[in-house]
Jmol script that loads the backbone (N, CA, C; Angstrom):
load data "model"
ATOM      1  N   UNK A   1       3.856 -35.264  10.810  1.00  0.00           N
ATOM      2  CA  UNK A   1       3.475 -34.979  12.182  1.00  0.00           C
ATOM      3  C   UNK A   1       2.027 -35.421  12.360  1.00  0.00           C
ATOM      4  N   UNK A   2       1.842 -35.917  13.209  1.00  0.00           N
ATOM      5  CA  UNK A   2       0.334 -36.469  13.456  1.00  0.00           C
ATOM      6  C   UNK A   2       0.030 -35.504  14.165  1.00  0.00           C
ATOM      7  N   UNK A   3      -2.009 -35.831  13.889  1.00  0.00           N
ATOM      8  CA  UNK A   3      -2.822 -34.611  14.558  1.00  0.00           C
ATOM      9  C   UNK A   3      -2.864 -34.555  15.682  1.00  0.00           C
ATOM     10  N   UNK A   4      -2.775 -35.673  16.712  1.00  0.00           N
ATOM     11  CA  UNK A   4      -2.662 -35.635  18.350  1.00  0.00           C
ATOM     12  C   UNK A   4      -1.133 -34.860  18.516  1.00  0.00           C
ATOM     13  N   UNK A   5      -0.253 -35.221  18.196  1.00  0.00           N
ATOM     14  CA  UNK A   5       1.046 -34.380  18.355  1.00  0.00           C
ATOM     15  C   UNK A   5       1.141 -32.381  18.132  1.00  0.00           C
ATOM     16  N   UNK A   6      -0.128 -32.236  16.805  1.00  0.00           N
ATOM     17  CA  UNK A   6       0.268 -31.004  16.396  1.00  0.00           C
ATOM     18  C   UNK A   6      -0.821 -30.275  17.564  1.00  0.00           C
ATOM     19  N   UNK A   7      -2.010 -30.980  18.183  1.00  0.00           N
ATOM     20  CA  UNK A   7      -3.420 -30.519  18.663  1.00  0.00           C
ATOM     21  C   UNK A   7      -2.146 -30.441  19.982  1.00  0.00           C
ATOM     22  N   UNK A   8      -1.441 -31.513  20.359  1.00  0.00           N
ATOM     23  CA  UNK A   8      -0.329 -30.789  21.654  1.00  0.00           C
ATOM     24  C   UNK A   8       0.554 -29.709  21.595  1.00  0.00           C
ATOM     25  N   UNK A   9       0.900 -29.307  20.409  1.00  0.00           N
ATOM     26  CA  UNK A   9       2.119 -28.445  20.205  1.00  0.00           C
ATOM     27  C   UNK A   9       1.182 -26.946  20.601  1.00  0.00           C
ATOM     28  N   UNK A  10      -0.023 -26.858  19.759  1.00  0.00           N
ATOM     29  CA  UNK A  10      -1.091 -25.599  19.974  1.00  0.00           C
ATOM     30  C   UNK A  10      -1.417 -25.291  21.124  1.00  0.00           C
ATOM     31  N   UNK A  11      -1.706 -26.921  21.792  1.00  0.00           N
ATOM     32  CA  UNK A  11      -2.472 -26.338  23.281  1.00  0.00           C
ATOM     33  C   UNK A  11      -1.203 -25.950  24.253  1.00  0.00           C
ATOM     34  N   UNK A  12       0.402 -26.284  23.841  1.00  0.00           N
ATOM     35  CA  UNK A  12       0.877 -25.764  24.891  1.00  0.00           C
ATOM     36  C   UNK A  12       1.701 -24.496  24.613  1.00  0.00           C
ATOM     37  N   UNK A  13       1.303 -23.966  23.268  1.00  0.00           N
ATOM     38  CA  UNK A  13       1.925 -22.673  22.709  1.00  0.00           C
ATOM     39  C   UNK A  13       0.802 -21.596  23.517  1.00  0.00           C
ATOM     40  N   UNK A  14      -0.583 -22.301  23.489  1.00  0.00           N
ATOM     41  CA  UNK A  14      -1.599 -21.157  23.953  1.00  0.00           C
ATOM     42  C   UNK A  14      -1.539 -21.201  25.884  1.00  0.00           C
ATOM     43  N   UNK A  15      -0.774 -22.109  26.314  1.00  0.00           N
ATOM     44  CA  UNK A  15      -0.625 -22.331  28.202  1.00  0.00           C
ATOM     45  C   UNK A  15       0.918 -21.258  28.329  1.00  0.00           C
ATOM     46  N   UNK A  16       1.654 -21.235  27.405  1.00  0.00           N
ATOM     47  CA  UNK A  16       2.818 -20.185  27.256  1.00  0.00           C
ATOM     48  C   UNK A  16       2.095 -19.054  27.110  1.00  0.00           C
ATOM     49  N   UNK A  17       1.312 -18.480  26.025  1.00  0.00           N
ATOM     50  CA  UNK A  17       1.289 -17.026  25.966  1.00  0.00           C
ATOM     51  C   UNK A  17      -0.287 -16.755  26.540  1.00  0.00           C
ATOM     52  N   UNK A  18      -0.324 -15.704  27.295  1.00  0.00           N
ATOM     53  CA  UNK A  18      -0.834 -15.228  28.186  1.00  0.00           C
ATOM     54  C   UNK A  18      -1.342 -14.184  27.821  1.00  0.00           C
ATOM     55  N   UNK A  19      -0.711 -13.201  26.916  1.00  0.00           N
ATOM     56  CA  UNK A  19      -1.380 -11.536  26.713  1.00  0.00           C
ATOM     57  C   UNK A  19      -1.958 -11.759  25.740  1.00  0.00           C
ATOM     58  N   UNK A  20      -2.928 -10.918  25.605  1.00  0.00           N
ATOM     59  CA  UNK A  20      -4.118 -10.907  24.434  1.00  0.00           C
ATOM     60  C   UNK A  20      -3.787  -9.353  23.681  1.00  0.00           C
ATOM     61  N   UNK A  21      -4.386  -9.544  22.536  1.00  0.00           N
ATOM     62  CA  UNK A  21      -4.223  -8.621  21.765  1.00  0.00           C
ATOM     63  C   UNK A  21      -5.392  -7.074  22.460  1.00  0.00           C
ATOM     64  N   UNK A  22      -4.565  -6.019  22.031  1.00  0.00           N
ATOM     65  CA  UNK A  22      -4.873  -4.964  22.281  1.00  0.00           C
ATOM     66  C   UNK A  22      -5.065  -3.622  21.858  1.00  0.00           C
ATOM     67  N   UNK A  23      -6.355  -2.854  21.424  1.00  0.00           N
ATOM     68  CA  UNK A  23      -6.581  -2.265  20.321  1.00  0.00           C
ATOM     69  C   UNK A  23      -6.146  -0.996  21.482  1.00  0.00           C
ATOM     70  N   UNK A  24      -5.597   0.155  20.640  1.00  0.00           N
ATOM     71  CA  UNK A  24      -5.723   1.241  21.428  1.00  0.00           C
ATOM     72  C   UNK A  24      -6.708   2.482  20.850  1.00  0.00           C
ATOM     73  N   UNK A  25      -7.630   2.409  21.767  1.00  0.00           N
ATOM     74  CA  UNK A  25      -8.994   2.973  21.375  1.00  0.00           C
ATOM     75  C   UNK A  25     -10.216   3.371  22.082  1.00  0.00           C
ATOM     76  N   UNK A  26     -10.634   4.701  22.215  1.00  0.00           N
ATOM     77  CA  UNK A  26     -11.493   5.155  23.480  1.00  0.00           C
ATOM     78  C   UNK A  26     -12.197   3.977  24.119  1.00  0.00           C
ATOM     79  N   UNK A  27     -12.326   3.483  25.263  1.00  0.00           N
ATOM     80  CA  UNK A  27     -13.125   2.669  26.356  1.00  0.00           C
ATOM     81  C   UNK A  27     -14.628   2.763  25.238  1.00  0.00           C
ATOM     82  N   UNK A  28     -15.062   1.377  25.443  1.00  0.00           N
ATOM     83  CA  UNK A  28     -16.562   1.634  24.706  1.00  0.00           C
ATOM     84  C   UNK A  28     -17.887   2.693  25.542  1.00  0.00           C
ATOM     85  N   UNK A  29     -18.356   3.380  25.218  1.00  0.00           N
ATOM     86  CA  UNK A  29     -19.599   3.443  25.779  1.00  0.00           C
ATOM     87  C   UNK A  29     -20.335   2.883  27.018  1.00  0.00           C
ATOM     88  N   UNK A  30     -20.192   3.416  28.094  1.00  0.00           N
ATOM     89  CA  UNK A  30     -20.948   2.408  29.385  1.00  0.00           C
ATOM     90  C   UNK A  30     -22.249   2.165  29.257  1.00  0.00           C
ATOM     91  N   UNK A  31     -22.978   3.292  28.603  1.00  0.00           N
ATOM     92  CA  UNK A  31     -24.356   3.592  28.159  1.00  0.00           C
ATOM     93  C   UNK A  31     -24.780   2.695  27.226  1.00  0.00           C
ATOM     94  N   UNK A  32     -24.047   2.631  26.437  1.00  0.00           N
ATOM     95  CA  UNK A  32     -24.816   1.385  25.537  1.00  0.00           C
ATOM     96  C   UNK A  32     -24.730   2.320  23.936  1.00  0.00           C
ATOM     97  N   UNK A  33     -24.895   3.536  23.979  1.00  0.00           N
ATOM     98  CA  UNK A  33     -25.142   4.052  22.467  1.00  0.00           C
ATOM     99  C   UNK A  33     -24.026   5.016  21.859  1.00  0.00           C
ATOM    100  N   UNK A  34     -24.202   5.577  21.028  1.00  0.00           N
ATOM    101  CA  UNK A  34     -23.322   6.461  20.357  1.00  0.00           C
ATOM    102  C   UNK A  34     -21.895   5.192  20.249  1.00  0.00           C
ATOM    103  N   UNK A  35     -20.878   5.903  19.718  1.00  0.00           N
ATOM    104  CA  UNK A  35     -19.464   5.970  19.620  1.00  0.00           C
ATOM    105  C   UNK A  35     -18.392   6.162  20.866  1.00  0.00           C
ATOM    106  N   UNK A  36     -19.204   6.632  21.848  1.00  0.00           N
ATOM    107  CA  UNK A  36     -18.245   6.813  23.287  1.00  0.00           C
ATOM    108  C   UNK A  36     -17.248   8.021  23.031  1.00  0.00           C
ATOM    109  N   UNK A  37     -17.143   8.553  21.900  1.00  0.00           N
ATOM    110  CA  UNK A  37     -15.956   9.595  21.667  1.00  0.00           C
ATOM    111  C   UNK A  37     -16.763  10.643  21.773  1.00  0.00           C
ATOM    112  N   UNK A  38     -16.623  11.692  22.654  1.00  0.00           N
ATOM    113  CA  UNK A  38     -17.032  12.987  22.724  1.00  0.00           C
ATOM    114  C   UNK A  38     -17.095  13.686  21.613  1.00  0.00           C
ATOM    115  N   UNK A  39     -18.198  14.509  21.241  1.00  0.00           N
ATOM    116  CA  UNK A  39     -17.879  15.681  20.384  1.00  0.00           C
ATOM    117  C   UNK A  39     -17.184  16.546  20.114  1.00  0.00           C
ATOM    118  N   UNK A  40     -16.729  17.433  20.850  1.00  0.00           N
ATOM    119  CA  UNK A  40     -15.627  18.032  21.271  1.00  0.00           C
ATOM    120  C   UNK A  40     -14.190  17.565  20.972  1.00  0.00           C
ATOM    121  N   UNK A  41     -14.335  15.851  20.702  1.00  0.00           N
ATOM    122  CA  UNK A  41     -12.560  15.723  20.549  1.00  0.00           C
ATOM    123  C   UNK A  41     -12.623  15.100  18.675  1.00  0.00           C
ATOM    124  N   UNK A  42     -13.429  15.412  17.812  1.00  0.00           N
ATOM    125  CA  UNK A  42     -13.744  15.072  16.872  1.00  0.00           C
ATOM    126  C   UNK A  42     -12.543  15.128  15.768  1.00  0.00           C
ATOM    127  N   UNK A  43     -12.478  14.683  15.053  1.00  0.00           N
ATOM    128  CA  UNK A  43     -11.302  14.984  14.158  1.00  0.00           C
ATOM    129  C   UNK A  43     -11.310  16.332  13.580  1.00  0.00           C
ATOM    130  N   UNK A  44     -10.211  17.102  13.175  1.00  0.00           N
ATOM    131  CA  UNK A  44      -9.972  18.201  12.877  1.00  0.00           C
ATOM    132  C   UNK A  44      -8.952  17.857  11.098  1.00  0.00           C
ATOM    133  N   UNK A  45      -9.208  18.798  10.679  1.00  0.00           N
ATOM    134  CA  UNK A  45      -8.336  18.627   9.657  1.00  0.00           C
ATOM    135  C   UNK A  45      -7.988  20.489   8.894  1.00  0.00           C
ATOM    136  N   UNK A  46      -6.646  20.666   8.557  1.00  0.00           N
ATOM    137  CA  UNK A  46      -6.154  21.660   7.989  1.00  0.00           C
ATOM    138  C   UNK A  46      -6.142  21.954   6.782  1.00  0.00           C
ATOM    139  N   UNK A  47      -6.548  23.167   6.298  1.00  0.00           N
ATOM    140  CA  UNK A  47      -6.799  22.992   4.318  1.00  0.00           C
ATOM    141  C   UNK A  47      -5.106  22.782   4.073  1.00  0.00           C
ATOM    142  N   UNK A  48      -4.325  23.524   4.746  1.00  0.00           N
ATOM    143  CA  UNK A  48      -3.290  23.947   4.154  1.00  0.00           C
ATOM    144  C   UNK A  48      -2.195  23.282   4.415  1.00  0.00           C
ATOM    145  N   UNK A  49      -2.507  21.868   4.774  1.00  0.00           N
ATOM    146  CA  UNK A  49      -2.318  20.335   4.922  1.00  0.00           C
ATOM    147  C   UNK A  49      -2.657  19.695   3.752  1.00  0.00           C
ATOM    148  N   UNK A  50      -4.080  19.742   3.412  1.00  0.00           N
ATOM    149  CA  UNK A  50      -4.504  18.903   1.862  1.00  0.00           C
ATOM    150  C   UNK A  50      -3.964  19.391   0.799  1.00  0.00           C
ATOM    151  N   UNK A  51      -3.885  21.282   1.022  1.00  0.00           N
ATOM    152  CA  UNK A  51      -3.040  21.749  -0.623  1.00  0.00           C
ATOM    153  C   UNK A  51      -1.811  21.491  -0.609  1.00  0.00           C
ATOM    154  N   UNK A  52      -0.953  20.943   0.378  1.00  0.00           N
ATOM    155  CA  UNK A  52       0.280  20.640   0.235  1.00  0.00           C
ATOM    156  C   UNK A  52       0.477  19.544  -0.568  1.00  0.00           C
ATOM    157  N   UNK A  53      -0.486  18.465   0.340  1.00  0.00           N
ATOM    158  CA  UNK A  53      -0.774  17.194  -0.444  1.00  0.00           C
ATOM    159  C   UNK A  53      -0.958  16.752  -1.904  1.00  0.00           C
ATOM    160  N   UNK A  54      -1.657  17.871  -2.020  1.00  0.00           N
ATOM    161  CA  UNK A  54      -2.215  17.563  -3.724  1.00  0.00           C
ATOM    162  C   UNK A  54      -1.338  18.587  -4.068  1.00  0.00           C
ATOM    163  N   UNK A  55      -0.275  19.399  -4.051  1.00  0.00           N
ATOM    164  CA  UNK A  55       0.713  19.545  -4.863  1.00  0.00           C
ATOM    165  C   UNK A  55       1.576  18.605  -5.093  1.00  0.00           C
ATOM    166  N   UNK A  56       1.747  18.189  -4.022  1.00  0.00           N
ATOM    167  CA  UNK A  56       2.749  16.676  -4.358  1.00  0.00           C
ATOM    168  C   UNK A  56       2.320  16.161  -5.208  1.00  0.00           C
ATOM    169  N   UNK A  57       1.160  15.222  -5.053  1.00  0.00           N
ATOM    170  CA  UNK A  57       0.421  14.665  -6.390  1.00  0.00           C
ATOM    171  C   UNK A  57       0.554  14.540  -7.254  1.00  0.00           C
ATOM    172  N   UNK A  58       0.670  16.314  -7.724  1.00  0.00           N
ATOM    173  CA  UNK A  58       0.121  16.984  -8.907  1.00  0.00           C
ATOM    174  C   UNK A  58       2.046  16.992  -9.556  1.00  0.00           C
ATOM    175  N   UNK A  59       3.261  16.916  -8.544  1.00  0.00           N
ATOM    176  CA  UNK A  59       4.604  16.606  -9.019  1.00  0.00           C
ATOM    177  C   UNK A  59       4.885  15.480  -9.374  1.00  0.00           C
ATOM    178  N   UNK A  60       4.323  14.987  -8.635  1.00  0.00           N
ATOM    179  CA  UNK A  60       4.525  13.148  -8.924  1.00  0.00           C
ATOM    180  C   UNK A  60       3.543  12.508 -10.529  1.00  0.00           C
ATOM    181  N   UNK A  61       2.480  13.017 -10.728  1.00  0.00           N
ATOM    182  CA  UNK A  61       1.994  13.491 -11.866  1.00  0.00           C
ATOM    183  C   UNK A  61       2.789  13.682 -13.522  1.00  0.00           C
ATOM    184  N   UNK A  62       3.390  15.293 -13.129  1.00  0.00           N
ATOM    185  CA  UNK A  62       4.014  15.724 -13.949  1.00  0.00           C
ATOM    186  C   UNK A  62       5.465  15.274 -14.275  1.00  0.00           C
ATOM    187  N   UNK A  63       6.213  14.420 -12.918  1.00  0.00           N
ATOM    188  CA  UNK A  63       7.513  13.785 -13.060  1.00  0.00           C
ATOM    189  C   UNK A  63       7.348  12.003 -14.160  1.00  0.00           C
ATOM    190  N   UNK A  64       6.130  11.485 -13.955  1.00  0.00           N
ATOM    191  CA  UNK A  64       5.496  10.193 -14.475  1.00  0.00           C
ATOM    192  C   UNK A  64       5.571  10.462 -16.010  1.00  0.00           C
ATOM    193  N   UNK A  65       4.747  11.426 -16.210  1.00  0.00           N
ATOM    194  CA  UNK A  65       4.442  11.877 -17.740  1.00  0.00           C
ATOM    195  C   UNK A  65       5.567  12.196 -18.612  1.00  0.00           C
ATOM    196  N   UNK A  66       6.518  13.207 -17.888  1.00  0.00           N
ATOM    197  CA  UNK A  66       7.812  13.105 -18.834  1.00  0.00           C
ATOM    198  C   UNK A  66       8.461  11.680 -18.795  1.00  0.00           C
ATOM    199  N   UNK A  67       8.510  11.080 -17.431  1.00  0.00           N
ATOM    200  CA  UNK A  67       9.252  10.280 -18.264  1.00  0.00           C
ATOM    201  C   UNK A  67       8.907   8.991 -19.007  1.00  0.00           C
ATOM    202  N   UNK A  68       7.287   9.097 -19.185  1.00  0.00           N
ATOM    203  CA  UNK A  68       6.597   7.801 -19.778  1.00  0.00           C
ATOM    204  C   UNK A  68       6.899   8.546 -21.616  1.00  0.00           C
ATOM    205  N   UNK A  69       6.928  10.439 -21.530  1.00  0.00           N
ATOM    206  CA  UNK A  69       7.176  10.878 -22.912  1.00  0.00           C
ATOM    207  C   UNK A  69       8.454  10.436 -23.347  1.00  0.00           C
ATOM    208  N   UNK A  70       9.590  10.514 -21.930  1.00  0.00           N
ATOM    209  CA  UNK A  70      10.713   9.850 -22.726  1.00  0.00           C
ATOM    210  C   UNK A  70      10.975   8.270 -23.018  1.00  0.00           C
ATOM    211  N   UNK A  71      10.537   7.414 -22.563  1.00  0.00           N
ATOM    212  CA  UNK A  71      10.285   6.132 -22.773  1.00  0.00           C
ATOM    213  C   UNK A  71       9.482   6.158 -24.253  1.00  0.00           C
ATOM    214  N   UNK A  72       8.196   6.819 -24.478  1.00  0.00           N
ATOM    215  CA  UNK A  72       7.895   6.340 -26.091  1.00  0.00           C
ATOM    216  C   UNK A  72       8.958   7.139 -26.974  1.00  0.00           C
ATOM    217  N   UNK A  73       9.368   8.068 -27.131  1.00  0.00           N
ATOM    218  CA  UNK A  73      10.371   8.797 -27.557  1.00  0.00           C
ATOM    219  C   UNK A  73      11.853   7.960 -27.814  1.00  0.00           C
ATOM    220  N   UNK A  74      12.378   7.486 -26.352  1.00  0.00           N
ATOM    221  CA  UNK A  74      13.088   6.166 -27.235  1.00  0.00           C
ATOM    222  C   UNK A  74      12.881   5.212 -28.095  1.00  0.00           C
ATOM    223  N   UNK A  75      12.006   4.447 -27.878  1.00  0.00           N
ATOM    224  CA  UNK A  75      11.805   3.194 -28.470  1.00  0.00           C
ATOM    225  C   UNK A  75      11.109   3.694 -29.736  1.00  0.00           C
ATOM    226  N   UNK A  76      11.017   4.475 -30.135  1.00  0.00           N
ATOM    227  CA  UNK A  76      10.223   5.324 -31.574  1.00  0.00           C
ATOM    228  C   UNK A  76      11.586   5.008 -32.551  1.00  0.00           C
ATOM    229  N   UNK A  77      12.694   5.316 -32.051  1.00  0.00           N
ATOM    230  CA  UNK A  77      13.568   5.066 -33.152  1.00  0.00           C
ATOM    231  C   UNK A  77      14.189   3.945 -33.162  1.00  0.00           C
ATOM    232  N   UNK A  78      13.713   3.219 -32.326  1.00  0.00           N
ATOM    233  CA  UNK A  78      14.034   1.371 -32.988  1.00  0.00           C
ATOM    234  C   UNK A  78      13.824   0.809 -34.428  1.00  0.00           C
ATOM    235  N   UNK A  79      13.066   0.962 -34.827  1.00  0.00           N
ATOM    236  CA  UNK A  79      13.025   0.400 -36.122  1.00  0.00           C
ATOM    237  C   UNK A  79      12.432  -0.578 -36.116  1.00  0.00           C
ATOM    238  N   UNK A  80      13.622  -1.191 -37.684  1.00  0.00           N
ATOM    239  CA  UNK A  80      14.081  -2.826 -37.747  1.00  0.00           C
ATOM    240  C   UNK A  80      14.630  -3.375 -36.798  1.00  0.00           C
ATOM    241  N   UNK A  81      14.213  -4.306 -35.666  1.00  0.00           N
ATOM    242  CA  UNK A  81      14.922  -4.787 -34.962  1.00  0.00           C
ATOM    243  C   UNK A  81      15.939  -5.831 -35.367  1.00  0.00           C
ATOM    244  N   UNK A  82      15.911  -6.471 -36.767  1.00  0.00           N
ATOM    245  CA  UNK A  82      16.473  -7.964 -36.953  1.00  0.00           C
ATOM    246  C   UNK A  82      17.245  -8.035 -36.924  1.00  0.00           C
ATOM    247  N   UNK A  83      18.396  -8.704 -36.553  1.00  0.00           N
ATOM    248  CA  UNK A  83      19.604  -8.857 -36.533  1.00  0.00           C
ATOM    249  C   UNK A  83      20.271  -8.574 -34.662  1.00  0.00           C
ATOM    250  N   UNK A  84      19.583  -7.527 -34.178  1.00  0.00           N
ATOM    251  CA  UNK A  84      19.934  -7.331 -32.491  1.00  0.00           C
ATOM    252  C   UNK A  84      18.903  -7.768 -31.707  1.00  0.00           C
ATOM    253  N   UNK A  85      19.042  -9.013 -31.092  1.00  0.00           N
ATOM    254  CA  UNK A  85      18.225  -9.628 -30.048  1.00  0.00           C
ATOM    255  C   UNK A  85      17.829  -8.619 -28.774  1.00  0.00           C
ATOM    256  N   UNK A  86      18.792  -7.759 -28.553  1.00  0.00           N
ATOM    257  CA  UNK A  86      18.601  -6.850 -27.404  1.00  0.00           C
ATOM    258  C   UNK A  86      17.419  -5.551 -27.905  1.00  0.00           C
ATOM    259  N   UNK A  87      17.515  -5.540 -28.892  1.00  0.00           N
ATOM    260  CA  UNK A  87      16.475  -4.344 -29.481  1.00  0.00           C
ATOM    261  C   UNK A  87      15.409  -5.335 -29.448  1.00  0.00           C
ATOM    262  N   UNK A  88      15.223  -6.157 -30.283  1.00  0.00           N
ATOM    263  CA  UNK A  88      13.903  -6.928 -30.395  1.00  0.00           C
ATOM    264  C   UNK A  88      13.083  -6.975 -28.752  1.00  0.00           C
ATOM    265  N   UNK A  89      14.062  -7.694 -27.806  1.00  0.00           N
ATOM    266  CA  UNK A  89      13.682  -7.851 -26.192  1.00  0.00           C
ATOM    267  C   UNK A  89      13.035  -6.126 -26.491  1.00  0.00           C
ATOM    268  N   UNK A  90      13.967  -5.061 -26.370  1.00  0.00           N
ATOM    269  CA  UNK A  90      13.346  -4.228 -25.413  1.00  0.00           C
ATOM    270  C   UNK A  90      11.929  -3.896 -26.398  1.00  0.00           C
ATOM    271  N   UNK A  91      11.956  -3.925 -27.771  1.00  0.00           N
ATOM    272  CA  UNK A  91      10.613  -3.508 -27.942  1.00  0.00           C
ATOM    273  C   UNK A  91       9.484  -4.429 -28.101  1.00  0.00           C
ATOM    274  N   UNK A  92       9.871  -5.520 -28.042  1.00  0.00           N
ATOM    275  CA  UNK A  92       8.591  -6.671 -27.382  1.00  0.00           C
ATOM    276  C   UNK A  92       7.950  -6.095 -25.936  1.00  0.00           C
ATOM    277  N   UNK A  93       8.914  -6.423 -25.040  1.00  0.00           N
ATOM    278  CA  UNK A  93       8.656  -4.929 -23.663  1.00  0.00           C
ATOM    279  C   UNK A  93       8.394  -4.303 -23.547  1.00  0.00           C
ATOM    280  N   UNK A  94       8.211  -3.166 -24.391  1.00  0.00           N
ATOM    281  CA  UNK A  94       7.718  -2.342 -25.021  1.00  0.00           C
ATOM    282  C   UNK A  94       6.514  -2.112 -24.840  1.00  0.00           C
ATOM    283  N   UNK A  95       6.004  -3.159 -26.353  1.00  0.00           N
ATOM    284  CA  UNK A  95       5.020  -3.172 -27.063  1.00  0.00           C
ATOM    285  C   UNK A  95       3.709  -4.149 -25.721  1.00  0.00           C
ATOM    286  N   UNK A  96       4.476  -4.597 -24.586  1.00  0.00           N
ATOM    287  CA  UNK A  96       3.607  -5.434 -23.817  1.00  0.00           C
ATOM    288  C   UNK A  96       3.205  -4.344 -22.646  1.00  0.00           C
TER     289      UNK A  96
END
end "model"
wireframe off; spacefill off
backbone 0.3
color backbone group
């Protein structure tokens, strides 16, 4: 495709679209300073929102660990791999 052809394809994709992108977000400041967001509408936050949170965490945590204990726990009794290509794979995998 040549560059006069592709510099036409752009300029008539941008004569088609018309709407501009649009943030949704307090009007700026008429004044010129601050943030434009009132004090009063400031963010709020709940403790008993975050301790929920970090219990999850703290499950997702304790669900990881067993089963990273049962993953070394298998492959502990591999051995000698020689002779089974499928043992060798998984504890190269393993071992990486």
């Amino acid at each position: 495709m040549a560059w006069d052809e592709w510099e036409g394809l752009k300029a008539d994709a941008a004569a088609r679209s018309s709407t501009q992108m649009q943030l949704n977000q307090y009007p700026a400041d008429p004044g010129g300073g601050g943030t434009g967001i009132p004090v009063t509408e400031s963010l709020k936050s709940e403790k008993k929102v975050w301790v929920q949170a970090g219990e999850g965490v703290t499950g997702l945590k304790a669900d990881i660990s067993k089963a990273l204990t049962g993953l070394e726990n298998g492959q502990a009794g591999l051995g000698d791999t020689t002779g089974c290509q499928s043992a060798g794979a998984q504890k190269e995998l393993y071992d990486s």
